[in-house]
C-alpha positions as CSV (number, residue, x, y, z in Angstrom):
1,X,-2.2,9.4,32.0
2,X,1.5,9.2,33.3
3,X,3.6,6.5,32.1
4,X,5.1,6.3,35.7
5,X,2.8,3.9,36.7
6,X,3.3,1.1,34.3
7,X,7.0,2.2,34.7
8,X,6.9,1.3,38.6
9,X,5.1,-1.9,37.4
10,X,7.2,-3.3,35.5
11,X,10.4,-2.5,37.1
12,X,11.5,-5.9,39.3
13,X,11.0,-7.4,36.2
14,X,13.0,-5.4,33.9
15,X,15.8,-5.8,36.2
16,X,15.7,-9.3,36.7
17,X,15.6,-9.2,33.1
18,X,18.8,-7.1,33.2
19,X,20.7,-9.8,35.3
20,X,19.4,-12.6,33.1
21,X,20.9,-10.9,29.9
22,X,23.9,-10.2,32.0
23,X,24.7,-13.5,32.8
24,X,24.5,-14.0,29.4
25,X,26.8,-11.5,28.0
26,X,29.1,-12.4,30.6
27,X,29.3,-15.8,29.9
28,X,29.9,-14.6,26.6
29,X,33.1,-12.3,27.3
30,X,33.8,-15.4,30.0
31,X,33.8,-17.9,26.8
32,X,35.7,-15.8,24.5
33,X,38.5,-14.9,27.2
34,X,38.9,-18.7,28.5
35,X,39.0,-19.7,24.8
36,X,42.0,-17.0,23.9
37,X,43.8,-18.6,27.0
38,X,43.4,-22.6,26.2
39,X,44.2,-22.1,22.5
40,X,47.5,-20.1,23.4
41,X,48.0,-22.6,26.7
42,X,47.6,-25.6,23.9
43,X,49.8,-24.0,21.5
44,X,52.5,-25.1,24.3
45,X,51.7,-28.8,24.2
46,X,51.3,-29.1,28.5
47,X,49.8,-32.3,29.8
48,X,46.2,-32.5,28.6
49,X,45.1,-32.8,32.8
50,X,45.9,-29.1,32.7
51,X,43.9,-28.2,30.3
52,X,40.7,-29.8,31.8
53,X,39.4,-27.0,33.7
54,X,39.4,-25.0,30.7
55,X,38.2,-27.0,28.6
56,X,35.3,-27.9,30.6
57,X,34.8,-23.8,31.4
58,X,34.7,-23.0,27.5
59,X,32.0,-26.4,27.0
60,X,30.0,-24.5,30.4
61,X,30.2,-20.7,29.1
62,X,29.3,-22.1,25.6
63,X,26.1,-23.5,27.2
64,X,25.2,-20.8,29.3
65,X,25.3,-18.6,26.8
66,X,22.0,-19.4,25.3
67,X,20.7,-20.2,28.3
68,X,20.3,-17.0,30.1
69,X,19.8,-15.2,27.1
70,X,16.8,-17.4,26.8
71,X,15.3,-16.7,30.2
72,X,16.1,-12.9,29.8
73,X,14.3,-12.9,26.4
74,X,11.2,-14.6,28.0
75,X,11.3,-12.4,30.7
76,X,11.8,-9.6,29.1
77,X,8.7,-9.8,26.9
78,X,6.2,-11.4,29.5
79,X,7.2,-8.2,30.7
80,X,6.9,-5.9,27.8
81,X,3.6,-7.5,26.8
82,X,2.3,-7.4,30.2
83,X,3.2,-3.7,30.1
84,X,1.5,-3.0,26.9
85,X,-1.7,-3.9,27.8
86,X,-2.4,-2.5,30.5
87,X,-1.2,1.0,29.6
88,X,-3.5,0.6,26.3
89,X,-6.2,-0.2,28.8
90,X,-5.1,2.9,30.6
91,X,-4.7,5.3,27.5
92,X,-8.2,4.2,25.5
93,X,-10.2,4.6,28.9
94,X,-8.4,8.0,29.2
95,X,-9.1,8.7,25.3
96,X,-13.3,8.0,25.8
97,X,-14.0,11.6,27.2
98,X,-11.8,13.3,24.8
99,X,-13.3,12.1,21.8
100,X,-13.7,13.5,19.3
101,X,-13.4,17.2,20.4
102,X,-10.0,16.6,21.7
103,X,-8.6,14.5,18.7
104,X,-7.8,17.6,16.4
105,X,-8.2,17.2,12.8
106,X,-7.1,13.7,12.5
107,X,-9.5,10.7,12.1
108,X,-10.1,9.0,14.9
109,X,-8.4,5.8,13.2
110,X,-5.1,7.8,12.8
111,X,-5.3,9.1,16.4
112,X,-5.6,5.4,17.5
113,X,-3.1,4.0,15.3
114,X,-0.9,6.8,16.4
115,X,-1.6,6.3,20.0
116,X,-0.7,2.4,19.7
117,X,2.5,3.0,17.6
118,X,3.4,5.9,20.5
119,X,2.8,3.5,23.5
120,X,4.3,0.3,21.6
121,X,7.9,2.7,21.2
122,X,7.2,4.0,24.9
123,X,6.9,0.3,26.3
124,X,9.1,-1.3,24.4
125,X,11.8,0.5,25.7
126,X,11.6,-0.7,28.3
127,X,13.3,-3.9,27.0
128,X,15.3,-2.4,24.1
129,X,16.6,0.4,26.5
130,X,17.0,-1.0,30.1
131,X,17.8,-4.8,29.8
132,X,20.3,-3.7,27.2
133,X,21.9,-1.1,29.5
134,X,21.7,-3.3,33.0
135,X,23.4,-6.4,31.2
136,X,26.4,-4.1,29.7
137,X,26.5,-2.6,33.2
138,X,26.5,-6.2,34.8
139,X,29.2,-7.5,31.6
140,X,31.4,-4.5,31.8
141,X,31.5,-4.8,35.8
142,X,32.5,-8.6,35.4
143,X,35.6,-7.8,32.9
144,X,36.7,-5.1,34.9
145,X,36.8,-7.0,37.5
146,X,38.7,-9.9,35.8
147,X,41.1,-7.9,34.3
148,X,42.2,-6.1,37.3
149,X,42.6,-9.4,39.2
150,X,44.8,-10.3,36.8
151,X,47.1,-7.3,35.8
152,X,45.6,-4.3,38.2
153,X,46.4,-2.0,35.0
154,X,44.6,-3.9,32.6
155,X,41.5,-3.3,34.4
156,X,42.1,0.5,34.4
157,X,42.3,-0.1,30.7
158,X,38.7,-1.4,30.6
159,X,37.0,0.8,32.9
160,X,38.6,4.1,30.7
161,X,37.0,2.4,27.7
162,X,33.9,1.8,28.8
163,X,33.7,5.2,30.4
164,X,34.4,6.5,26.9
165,X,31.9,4.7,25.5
166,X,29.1,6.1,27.7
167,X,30.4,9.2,27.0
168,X,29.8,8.7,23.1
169,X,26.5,7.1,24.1
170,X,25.2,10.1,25.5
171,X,26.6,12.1,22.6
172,X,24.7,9.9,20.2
173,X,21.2,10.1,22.5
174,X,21.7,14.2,22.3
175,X,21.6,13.9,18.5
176,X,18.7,11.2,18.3
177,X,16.9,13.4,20.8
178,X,17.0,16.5,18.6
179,X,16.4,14.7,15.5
180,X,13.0,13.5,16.5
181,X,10.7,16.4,16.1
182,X,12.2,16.7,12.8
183,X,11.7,13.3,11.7
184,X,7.8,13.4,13.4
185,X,7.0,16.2,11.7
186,X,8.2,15.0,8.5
187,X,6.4,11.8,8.8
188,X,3.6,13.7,9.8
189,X,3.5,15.8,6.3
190,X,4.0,13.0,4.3
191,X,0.8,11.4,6.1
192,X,-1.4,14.2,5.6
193,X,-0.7,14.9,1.8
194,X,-0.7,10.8,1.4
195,X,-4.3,11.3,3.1
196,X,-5.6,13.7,0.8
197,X,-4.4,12.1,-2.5
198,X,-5.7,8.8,-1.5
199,X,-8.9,10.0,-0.5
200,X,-9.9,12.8,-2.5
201,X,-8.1,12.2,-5.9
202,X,-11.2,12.6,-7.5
203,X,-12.3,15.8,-6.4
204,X,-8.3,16.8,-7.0
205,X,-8.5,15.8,-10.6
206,X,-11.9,17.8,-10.8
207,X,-9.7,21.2,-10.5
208,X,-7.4,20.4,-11.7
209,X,-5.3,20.2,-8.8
210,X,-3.6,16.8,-8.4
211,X,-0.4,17.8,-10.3
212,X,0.2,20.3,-6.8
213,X,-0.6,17.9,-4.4
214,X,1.6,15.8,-6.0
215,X,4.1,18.0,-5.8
216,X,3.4,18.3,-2.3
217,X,4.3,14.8,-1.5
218,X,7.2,14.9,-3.6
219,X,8.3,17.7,-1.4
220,X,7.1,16.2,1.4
221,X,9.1,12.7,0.8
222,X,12.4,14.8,0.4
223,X,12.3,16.1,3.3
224,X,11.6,12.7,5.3
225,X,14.1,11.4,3.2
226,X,16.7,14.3,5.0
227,X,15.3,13.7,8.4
228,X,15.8,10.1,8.6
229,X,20.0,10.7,7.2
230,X,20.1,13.5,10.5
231,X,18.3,10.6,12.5
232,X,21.0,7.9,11.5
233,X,23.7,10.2,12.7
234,X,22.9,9.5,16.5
235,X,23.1,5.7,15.8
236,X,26.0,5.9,13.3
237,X,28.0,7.5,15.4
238,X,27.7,5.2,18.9
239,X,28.2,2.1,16.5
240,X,30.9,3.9,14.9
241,X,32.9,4.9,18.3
242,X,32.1,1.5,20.1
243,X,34.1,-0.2,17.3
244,X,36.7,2.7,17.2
245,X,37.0,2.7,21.0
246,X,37.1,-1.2,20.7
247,X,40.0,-1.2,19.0
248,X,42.1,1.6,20.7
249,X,41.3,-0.2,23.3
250,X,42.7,-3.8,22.0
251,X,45.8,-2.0,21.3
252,X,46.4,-0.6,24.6
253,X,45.8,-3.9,26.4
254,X,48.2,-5.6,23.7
255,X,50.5,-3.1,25.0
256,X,49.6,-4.1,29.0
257,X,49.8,-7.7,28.3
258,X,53.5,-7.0,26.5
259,X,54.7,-5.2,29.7
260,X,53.1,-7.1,32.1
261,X,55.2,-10.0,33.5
262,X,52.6,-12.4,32.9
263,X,52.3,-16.1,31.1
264,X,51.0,-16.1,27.3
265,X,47.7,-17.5,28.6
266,X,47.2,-14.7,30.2
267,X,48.0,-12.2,27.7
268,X,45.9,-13.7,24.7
269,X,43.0,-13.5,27.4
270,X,43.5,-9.6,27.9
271,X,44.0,-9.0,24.2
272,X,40.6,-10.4,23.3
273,X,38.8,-9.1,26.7
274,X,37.8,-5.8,24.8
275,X,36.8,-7.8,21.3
276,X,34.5,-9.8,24.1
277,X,32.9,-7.0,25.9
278,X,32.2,-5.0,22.3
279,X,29.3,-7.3,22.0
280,X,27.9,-6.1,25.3
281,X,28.3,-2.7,24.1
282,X,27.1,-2.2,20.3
283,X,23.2,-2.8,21.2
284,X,23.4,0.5,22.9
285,X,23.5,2.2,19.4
286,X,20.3,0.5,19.2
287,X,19.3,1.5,22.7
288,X,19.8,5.4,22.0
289,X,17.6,5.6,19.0
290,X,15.0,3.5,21.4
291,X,15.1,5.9,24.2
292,X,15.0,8.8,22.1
293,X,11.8,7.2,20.2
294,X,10.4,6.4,23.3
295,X,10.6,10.0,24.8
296,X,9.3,11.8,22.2
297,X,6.2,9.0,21.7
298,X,5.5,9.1,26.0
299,X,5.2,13.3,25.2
300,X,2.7,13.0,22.1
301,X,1.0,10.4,24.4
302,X,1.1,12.8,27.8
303,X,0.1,15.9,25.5
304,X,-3.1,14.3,23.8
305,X,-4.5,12.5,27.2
306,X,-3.4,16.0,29.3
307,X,-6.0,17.8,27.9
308,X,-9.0,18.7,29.5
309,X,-12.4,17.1,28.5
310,X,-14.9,18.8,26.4
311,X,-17.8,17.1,28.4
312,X,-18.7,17.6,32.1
313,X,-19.2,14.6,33.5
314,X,-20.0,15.8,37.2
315,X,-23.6,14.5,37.3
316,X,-25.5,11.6,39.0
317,X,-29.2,12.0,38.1
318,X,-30.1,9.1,35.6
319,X,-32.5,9.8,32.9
320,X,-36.3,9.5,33.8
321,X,-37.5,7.6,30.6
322,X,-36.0,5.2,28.4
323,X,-38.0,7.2,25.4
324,X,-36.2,10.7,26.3
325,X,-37.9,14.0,25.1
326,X,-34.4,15.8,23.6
327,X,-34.9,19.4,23.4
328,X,-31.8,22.2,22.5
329,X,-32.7,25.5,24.1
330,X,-30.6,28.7,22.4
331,X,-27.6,26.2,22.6
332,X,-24.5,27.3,20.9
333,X,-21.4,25.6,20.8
334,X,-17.6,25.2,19.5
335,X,-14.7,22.9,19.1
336,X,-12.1,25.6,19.8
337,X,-12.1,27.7,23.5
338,X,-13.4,31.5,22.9
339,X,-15.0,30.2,18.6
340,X,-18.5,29.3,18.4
341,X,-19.1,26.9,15.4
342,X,-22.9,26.5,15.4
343,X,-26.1,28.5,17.2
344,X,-27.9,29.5,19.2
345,X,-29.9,26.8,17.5
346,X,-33.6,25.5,19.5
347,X,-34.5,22.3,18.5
348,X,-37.2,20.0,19.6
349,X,-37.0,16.6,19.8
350,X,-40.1,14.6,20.9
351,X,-39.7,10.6,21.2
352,X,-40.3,9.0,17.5
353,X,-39.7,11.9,15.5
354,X,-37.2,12.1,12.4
355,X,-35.5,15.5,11.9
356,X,-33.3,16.8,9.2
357,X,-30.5,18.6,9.8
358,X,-29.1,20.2,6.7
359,X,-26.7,23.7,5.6
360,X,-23.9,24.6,3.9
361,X,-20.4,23.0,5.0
362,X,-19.2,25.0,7.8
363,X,-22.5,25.6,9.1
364,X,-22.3,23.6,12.3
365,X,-24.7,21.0,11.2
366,X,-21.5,18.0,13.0
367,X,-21.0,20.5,15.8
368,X,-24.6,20.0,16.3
369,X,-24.6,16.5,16.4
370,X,-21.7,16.3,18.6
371,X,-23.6,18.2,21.3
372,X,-26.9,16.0,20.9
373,X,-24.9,12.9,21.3
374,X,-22.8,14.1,24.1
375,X,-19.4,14.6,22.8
376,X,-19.6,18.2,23.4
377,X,-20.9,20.6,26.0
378,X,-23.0,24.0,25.0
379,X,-21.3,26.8,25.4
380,X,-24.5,29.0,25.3
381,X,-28.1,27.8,26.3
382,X,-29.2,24.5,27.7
383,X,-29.6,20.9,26.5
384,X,-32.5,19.1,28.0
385,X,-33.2,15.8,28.5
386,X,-36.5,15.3,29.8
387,X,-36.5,18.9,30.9
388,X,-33.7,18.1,33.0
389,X,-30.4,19.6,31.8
390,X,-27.7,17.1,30.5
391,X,-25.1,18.8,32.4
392,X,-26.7,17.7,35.8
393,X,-27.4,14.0,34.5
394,X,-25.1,10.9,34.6
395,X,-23.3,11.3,31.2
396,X,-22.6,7.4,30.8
397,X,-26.7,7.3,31.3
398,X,-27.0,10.2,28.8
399,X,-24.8,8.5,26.3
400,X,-26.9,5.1,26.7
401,X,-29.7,6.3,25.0
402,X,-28.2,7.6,22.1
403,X,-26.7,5.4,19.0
404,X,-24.3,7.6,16.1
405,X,-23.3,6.6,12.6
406,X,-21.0,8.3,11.5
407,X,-20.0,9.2,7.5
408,X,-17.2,6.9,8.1
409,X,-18.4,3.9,10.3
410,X,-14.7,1.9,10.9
411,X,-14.7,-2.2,10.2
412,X,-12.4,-3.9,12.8
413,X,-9.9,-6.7,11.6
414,X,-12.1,-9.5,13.1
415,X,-15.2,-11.7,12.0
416,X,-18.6,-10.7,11.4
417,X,-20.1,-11.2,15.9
418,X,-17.3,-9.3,17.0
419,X,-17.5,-6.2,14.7
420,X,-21.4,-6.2,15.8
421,X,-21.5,-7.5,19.1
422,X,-19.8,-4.6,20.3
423,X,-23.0,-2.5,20.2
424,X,-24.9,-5.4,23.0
425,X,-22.5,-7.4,24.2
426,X,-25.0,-10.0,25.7
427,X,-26.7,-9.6,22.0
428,X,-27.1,-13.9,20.9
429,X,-26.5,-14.9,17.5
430,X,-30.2,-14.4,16.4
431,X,-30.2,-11.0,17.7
432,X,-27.4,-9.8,15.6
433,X,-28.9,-11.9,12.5
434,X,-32.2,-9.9,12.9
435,X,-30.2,-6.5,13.3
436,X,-28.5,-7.5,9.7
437,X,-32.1,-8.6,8.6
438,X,-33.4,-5.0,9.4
439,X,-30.6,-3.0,7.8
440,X,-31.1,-4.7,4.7
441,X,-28.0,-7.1,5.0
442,X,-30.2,-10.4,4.5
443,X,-29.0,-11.5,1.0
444,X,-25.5,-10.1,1.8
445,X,-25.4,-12.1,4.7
446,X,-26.6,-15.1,3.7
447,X,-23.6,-15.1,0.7
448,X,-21.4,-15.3,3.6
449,X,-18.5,-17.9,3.4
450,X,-18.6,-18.8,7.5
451,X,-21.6,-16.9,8.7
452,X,-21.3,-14.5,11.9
453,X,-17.7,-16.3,11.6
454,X,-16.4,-15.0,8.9
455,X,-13.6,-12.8,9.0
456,X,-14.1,-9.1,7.7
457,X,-11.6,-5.8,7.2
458,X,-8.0,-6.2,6.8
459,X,-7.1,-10.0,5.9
460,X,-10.6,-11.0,5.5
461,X,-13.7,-10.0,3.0
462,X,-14.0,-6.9,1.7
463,X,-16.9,-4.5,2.4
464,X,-18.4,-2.0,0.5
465,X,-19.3,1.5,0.9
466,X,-23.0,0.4,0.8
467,X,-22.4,-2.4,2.7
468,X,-20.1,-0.4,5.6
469,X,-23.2,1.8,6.0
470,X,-25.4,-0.6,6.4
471,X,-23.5,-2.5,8.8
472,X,-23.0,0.6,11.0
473,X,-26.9,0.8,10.7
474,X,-27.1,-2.6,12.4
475,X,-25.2,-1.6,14.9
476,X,-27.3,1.3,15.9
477,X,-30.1,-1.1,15.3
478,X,-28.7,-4.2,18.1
479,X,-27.7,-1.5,20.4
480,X,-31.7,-0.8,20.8
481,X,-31.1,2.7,22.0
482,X,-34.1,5.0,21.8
483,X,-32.5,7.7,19.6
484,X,-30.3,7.6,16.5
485,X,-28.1,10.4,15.0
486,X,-26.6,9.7,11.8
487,X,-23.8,11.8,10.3
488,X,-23.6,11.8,6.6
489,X,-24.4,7.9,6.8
490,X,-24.5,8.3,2.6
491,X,-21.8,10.9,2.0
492,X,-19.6,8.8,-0.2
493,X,-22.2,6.3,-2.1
494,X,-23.8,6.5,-5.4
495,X,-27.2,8.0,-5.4
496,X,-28.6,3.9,-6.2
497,X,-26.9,2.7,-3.2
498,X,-27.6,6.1,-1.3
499,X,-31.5,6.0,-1.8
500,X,-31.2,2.4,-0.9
501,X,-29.5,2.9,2.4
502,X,-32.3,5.4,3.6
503,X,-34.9,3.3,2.4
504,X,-33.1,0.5,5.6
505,X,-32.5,3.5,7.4
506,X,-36.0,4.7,8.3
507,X,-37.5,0.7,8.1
508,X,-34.7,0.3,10.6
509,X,-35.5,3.0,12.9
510,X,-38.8,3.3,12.9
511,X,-40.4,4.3,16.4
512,X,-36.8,6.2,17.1
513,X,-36.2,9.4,17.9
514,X,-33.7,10.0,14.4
515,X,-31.6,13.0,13.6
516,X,-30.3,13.1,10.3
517,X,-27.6,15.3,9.3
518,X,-27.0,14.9,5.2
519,X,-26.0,17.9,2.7
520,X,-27.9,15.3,0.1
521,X,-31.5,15.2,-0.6
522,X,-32.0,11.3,0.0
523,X,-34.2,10.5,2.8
524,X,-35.4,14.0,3.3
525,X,-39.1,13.3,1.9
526,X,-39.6,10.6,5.3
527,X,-38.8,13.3,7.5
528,X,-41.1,15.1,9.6
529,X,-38.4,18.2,10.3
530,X,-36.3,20.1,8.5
531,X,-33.6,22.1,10.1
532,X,-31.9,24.7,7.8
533,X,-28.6,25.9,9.3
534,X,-27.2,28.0,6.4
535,X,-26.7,31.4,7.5
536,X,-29.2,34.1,7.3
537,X,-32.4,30.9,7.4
538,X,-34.4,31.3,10.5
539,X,-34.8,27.7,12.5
């Protein structure tokens, strides 16, 4: 996905947005330089009567001020929001066929959190970039233009100084530019050893290796710490020469206004013209370190949606049955072009049977699973649905009949219908209450503080590991899909809980086709296959 279109989009609005916030800093510069004048013109004691004007401009700038900046800020982010969802739309409809082959090591969670974070930076720019830069553009035209009415070289003054500004501008997006791989991989680092500490600290302190990782973060930390100083140089030094620039410049017009055969009005309203404008011009410090966040977020974006899908989806024949005979024919298949990570493997699959799919890590037992549920394509052999091969049926159809849980099922931020609903969205309220009946969640639920209302994940109630797992299990259960895969569904509980979770598991799922994939032995007695993937074991 380009980020050209929402770009194109967007643009009327970020320029009316633009002359909004113009208006504003002008009236601004306007207020400050019409001040300057009536205090000095006052400081002469004339007849009030010829002050009026001014006095009435300072009351008028003062109030349109606020007033624009008001209608730029409310344009502005109808704008930005507007933007943002639609290119998430975009960017998770572009994400579906890549997952999860296409994801890399990361968790799905972090490559979604990642992706939002990216396109916030790359959308946001969009205000913290553009409206900035149009209304210095439209402030800086206005004093030039003022000041060179007034004393011709005076206006020369201002346009040098704002021509060295963009000049130092630039300079500062060059060094935020080059400072954000730098800074992304440092991040990155510190994420990944964070990662492993949090999650695995048990198995660290087994080996005795927690005082390394440790280490590693320390290390890790230190050099995000150096990143972000060579980050703040960009935006230290366009701050920095704005407010140098600022006042060369307030010296030279001091020295215009001195030689210039002009009242004192006047002059006290060229002296402050450049303290004026200054506050048109520092948010561009900001601005840089936007635009280079936004550049290097829009490539992450382009690189991760650019690549190619790991499924074909070329094919229009829907399935024949809604009780599909799954059948793997020498398949063999990999994550990685020219590696094969499990196979040739033949596995059948007849409606209502449970098979086990167990093996040493590494043995392809995932890899497997990812090709049954249509998340990766065989390299080698065939996989038949029906005795039709997937590759020449409808891959949303294919992908309808089949229900995964995963090792890690993920709990949205939201209540109780909305984290199960999304597996039947026309599913009523006593559907979902029998899915949580079946996968063992009757007591648990009926503890509930608000029902299907209340509020689960981040800011709500907690969930357990048992309790995740079965919840993932209801899923699978209101999604009423003829087959059910289920990665590891017990990989991080106690063997109480684990046995417990099986027990729903296969009450759950009885009549489905079930393919279990466990490196533990609970379960294992209800199935009717075992499929040993360990090297050297014959299938």
């Amino acid at each position: 996905m380009s980020t050209s279109t929402t770009t194109s989009r967007r643009a009327p609005l970020d320029l009316l947005s633009g002359v909004w916030g113009g208006l504003a800093l002008t009236s601004g510069v306007a207020l400050t330089a019409t001040s300057g004048w009536l205090i000095v013109r006052a400081s002469e004691r004339p007849v009030i009567l010829t002050l009026l004007t001014a006095i009435v401009s300072v009351r008028a700038f003062g109030m349109a001020r606020p007033f624009f900046r008001y209608l730029e800020r409310v344009r502005s982010h109808d704008s930005a929001l507007a933007g943002l969802a639609g290119a998430r739309t975009d960017v998770y409809a572009a994400l579906i066929p890549l997952t999860p082959a296409r994801l890399g090591r990361r968790s799905r969670s972090a490559v979604l959190s990642g992706v939002v974070d990216d396109l916030t930076d790359v959308v946001e720019a969009h205000v913290r970039v553009r409206v900035p830069l149009w209304s210095a553009a439209l402030a800086a035209t206005f004093t030039t233009i003022l000041t060179a009415a007034l004393v011709p070289t005076a206006g020369v003054v201002v346009l040098s100084w704002v021509a060295a500004v963009g000049a130092v501008t630039a300079l500062g997006l060059h060094l935020e530019r080059a400072s954000q791989p730098v800074l992304g991989a440092a991040r990155a680092e510190v994420s990944r050893v964070a990662e492993l500490v949090g999650r695995h600290t048990g198995e660290l302190q087994a080996i005795g290796a927690e005082g390394e990782v440790l280490d590693q973060l320390d290390r890790a930390q230190v050099s995000l710490d150096r990143a972000l100083r060579r980050q703040c140089r960009g935006r230290a030094l366009v701050t920095g020469g704005v407010l140098t620039l600022t006042g060369l410049a307030t010296l030279a017009m001091a020295r215009v206004a001195v030689e210039a055969d002009i009242s004192a009005g006047v002059a006290a309203l060229l002296v402050v013209v450049p303290a004026a404008l200054a506050d048109a011009l520092l948010p561009l410090a900001d601005a840089v370190r936007a635009r280079a966040r936004a550049e290097q977020s829009g490539d992450r974006v382009t690189a991760l949606l650019d690549q190619a899908p790991a499924v074909a989806g070329a094919g229009t024949i829907p399935p024949t049955s809604t009780a599909p005979h799954l059948r793997l024919d020498a398949v063999g298949a990999g994550w990685v072009d020219g590696r094969l990570d499990v196979g040739p493997v033949t596995l059948d699959l007849p409606p209502g049977q449970r098979t086990a799919i167990v093996g040493a890590n590494g043995s392809g037992k995932s890899t497997l699973l990812a090709v049954l549920a249509r998340a990766l394509d065989p390299r080698s052999g065939r996989y038949l649905v029906d005795g039709h091969d997937v590759l020449d049926l409808a891959l949303d159809d294919v992908r309808d009949l089949i229900a995964v849980v995963d090792d890690e099922p993920h709990i949205f931020a939201a209540d109780l219908r909305a984290n199960l609903v999304l597996a039947h969205p026309k599913a009523s309220d006593e559907d979902i209450v029998d899915a949580l009946r079946v996968a063992g969640l009757t007591e648990w639920f009926a503890a509930l503080p608000d029902g299907l209302g209340t509020r689960l994940g981040t800011g709500g109630r907690g969930v357990s590991g048992g309790e995740r797992a079965r919840l993932a299990l209801a899923r699978a259960v209101l999604s009423r899909r003829p087959v059910v895969l289920l990665d590891e569904p017990v990989a991080h509980l106690d063997h109480p809980t684990a046995a417990g979770v099986m027990r729903d598991v296969w009450a759950a799922t009885s009549g489905r086709t079930v393919v279990l994939v466990s490196h533990r032995h609970e379960g294992l007695d209800d199935v009717d296959v075992v499929v040993d993937l360990s090297p050297g074991t014959k299938e």
